[in-house]
N, C-alpha and C positions, 0 to 999 in steps of 0.2 A: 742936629736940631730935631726936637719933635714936636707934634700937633696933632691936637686931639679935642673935641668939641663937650664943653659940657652944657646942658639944656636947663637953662634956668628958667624966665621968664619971656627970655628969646637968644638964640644958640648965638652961646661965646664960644670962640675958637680960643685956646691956649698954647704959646708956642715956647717951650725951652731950650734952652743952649745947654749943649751941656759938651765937656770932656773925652767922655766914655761912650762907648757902644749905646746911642738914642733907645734903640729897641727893649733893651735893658731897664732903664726907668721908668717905662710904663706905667710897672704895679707900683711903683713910689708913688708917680703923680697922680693915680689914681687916689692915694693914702692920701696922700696930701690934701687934694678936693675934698673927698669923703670926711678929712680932719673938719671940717668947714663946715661940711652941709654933707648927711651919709646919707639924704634923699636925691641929690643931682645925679641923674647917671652920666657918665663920663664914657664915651665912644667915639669911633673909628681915628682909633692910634696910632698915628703912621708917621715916620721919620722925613723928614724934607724931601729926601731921596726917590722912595714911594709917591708923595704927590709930585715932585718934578717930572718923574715916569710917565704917570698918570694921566699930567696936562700937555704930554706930548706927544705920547700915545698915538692917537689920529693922525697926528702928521708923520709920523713914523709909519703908519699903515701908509697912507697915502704915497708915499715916500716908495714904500718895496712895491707897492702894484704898480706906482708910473713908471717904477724901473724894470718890473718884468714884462708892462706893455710895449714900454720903448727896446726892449730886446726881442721883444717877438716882429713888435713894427720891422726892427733892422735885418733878421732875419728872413720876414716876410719882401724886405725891397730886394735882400739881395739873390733872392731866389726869383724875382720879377727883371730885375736884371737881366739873371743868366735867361732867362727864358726869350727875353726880347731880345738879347744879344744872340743867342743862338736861334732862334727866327731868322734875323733877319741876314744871317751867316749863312745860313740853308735857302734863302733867296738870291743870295748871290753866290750858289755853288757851279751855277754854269758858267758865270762870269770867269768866279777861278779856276775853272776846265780850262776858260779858252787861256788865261793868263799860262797858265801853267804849261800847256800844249803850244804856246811862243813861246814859251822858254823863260817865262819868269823863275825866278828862286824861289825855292819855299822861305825864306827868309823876309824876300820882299814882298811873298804874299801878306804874309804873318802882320807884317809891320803896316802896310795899307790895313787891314780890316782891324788891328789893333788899334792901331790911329785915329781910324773914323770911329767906333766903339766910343775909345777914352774922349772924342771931341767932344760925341754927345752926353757921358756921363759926365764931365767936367761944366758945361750949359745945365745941367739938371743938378747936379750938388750944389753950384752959384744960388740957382733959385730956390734950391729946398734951403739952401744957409739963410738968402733972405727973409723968406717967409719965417721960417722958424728964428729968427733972430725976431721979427714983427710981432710975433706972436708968443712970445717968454712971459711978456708980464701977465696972461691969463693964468700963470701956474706958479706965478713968483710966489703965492702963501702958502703954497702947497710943499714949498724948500724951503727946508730945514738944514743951515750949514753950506748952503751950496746958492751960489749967486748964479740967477737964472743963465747969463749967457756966460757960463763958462766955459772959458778958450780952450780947457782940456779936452772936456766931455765934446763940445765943437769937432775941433782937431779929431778926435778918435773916431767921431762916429763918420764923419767924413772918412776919412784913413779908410777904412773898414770897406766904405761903399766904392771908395776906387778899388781897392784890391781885391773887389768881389767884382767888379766891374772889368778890371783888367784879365780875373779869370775866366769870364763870363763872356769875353770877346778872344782872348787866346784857344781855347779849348774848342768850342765850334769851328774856327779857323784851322786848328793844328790837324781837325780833323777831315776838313775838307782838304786840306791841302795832299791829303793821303788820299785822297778819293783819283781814280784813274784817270784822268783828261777825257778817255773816249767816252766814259759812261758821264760823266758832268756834264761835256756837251750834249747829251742823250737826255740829261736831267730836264725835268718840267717840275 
């Protein structure tokens, strides 16, 4: 289909169907007008495809910046994570001095400070799922093709934050559990 405006005594729009390649008829339907009236000018000719583009445009922009904001957001949680996770791993380094110096396993240390870790990330995805389940429909015009609470985009972005979560609590731990018992007890 094409469309294209001619300015009479106030702008008609003209739209044809046609077969063949839209773009291509152009200079006809220009002939064609002109046949008529060779004072109308006839402008901005553009195929259905071009205005569909067009009037979607903005929510397509809006579209790619909520999705690089929400990648930085996820980024930015799971580096907040590892940070609070491995804080609060380094506050209980004496703790696992003294574990380790009775004779705990490093396994069973692993598994206590991953545990309590994943309790508190799982409390915190709960609530970030509900809020952000609450708050979908302020952005519901801003998707295009995509139903505000979708179970995938849900599911992944969660995925993401436990397994940044679960690294963010192994890794401070794996490394304290390497730490010497006599210097941990030492630790302030």
């Amino acid at each position: 289909m094409l469309l294209c405006y001619v300015n009479g005594a106030e702008l008609h729009p003209i739209v044809a169907r046609t077969s063949v390649e839209p773009s291509s008829l152009a200079g006809a339907l220009r002939q064609q007008v002109w046949a008529i009236d060779k004072d109308q000018p006839v402008f901005d000719v553009k195929t259905m495809q071009e205005v569909r583009s067009t009037s979607v445009a903005i929510y397509s922009f809006s579209s790619v910046m909520l999705a690089i904001f929400a990648g930085v957001a996820l980024v930015l949680a799971a580096v907040g994570i590892y940070g609070v996770m491995a804080f609060a791993v380094t506050q209980r380094t004496q703790e696992i001095g003294i574990r380790m110096a009775l004779g705990a396993r490093t396994a069973d240390v692993l598994k206590l400070v991953v545990t309590h870790g994943m309790k508190l990330a799982l409390l915190g995805m709960v609530s970030g799922l509900a809020g952000s389940w609450a708050l979908t429909r302020f952005i519901e015009k801003l998707l295009v093709g995509v139903q505000p609470t979708d179970l995938l985009t849900f599911s992944l972005v969660s995925l993401s934050l436990l397994v940044a979560a679960f690294v963010a609590c192994y890794l401070p731990a794996r490394r304290a559990t390497k730490v010497d018992p006599l210097v941990a007890l030492r630790y302030e």
